[in-house]
DSSP file (Angstrom, degrees, kcal/mol; ACC not computed):
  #  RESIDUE AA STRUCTURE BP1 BP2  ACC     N-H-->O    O-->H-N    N-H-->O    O-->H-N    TCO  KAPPA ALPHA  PHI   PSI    X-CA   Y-CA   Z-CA
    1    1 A X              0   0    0      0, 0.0    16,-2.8     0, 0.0     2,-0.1   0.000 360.0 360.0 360.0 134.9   10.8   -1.8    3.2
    2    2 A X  B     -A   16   0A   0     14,-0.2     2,-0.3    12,-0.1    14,-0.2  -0.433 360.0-179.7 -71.5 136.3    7.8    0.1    5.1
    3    3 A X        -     0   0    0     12,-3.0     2,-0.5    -2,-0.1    12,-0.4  -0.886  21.4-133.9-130.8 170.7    5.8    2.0    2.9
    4    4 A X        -     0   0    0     -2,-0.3    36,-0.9    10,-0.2     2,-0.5  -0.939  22.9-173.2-120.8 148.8    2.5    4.4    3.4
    5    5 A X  E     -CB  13  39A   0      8,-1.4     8,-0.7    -2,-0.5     2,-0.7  -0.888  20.3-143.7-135.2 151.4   -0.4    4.1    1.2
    6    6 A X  E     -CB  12  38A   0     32,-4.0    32,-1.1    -2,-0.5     2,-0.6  -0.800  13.6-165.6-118.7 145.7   -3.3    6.0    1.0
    7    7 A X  E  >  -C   11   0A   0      4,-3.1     4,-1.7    -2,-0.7     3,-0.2  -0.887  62.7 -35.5-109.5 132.3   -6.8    3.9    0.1
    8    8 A X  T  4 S-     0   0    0     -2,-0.6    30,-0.1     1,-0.2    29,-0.0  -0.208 108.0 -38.1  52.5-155.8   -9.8    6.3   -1.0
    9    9 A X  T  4 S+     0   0    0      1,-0.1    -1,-0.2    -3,-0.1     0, 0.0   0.862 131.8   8.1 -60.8 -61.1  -10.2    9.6    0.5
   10   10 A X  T  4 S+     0   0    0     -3,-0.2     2,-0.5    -4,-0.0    -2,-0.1   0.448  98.1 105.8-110.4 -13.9   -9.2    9.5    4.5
   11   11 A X  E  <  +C    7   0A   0     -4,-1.7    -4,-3.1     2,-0.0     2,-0.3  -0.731  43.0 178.0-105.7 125.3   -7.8    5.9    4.9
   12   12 A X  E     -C    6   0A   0     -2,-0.5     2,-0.3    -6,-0.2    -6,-0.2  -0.922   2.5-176.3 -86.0 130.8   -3.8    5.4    5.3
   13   13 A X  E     -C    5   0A   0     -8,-0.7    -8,-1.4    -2,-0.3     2,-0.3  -0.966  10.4-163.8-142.9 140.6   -2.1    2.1    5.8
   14   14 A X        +     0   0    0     -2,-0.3     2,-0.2   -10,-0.2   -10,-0.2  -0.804  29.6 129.9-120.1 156.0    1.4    1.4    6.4
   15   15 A X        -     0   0    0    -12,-0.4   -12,-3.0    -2,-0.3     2,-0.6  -0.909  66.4 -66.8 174.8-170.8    3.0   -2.4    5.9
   16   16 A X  E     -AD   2  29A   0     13,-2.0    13,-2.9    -2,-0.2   -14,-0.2  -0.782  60.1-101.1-114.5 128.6    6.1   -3.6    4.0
   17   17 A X  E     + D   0  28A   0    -16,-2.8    11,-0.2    -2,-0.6     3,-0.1  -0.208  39.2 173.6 -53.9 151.2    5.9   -3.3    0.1
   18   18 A X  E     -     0   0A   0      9,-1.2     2,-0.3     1,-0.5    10,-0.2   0.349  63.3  -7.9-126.8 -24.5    5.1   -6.5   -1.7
   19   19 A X  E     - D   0  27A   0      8,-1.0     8,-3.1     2,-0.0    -1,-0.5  -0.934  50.9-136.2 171.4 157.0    4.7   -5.2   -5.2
   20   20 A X  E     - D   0  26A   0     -2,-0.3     2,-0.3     6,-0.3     6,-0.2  -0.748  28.6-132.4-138.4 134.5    4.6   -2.3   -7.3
   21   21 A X    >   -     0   0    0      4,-2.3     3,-1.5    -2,-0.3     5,-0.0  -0.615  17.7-124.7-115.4-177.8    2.0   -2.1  -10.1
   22   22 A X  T 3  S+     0   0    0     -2,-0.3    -1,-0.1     1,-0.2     4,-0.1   0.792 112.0  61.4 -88.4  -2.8    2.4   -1.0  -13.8
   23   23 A X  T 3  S-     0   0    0      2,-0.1    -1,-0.2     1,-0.1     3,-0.1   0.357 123.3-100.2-112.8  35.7   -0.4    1.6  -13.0
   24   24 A X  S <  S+     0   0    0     -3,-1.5    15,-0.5     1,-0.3     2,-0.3   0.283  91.3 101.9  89.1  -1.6    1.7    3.4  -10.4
   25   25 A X  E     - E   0  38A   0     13,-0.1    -4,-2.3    11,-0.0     2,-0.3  -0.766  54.1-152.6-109.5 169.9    0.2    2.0   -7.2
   26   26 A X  E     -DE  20  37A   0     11,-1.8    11,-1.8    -2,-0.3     2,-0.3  -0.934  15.2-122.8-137.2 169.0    1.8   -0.8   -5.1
   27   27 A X  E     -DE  19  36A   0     -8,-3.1    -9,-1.2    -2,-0.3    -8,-1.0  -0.681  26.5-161.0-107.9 154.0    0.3   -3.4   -2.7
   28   28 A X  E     -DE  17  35A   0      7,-2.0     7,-2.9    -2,-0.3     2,-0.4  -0.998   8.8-139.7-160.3 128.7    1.5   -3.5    1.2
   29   29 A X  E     -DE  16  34A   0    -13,-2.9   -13,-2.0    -2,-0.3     2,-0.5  -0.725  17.5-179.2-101.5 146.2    1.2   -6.3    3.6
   30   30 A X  E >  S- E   0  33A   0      3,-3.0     3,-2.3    -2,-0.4     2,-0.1  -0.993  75.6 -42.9-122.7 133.5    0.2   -6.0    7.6
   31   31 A X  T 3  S-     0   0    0     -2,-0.5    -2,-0.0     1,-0.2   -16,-0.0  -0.174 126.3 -22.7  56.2-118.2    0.1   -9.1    9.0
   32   32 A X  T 3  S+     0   0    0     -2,-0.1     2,-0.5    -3,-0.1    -1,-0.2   0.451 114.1 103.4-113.5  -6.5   -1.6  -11.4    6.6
   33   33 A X  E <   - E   0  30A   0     -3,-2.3    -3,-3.0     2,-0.0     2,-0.3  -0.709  57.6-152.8 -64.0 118.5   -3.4   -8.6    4.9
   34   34 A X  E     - E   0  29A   0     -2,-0.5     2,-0.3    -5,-0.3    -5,-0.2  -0.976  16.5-170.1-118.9 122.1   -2.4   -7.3    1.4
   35   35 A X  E     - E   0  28A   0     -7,-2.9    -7,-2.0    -2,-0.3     2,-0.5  -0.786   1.0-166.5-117.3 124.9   -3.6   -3.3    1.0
   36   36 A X  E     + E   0  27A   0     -2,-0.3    -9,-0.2    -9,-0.2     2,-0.2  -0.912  32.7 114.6-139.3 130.9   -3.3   -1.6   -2.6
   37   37 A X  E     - E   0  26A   0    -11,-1.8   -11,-1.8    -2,-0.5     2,-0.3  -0.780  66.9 -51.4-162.4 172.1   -3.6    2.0   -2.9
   38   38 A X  E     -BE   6  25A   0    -32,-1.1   -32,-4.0   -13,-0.3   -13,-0.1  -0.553  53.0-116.7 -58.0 114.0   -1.5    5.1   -3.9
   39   39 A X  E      B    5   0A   0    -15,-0.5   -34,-0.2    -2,-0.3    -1,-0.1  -0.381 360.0 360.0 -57.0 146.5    1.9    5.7   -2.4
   40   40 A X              0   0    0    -36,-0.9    -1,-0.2     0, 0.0   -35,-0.1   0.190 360.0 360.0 -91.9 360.0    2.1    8.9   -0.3
């Protein structure tokens, strides 16, 4: 599933959920990258 996430203040990145953490944020891959931030 495509998600958006937002990393600090300004930065967004969207990628396909990999996992969900127990302290409300989840991790999102592009490519070979894994991103973790706050879902929008």
């Amino acid at each position: 599933m495509l998600r958006t996430i937002i990393m600090g203040s300004c930065i967004s990145v969207q990628g396909f959920l990999e996992k969900t953490l127990p302290d409300g944020r989840i991790m999102v891959r592009v490519g070979q990258q894994i991103f973790t931030g706050r879902p929008v």
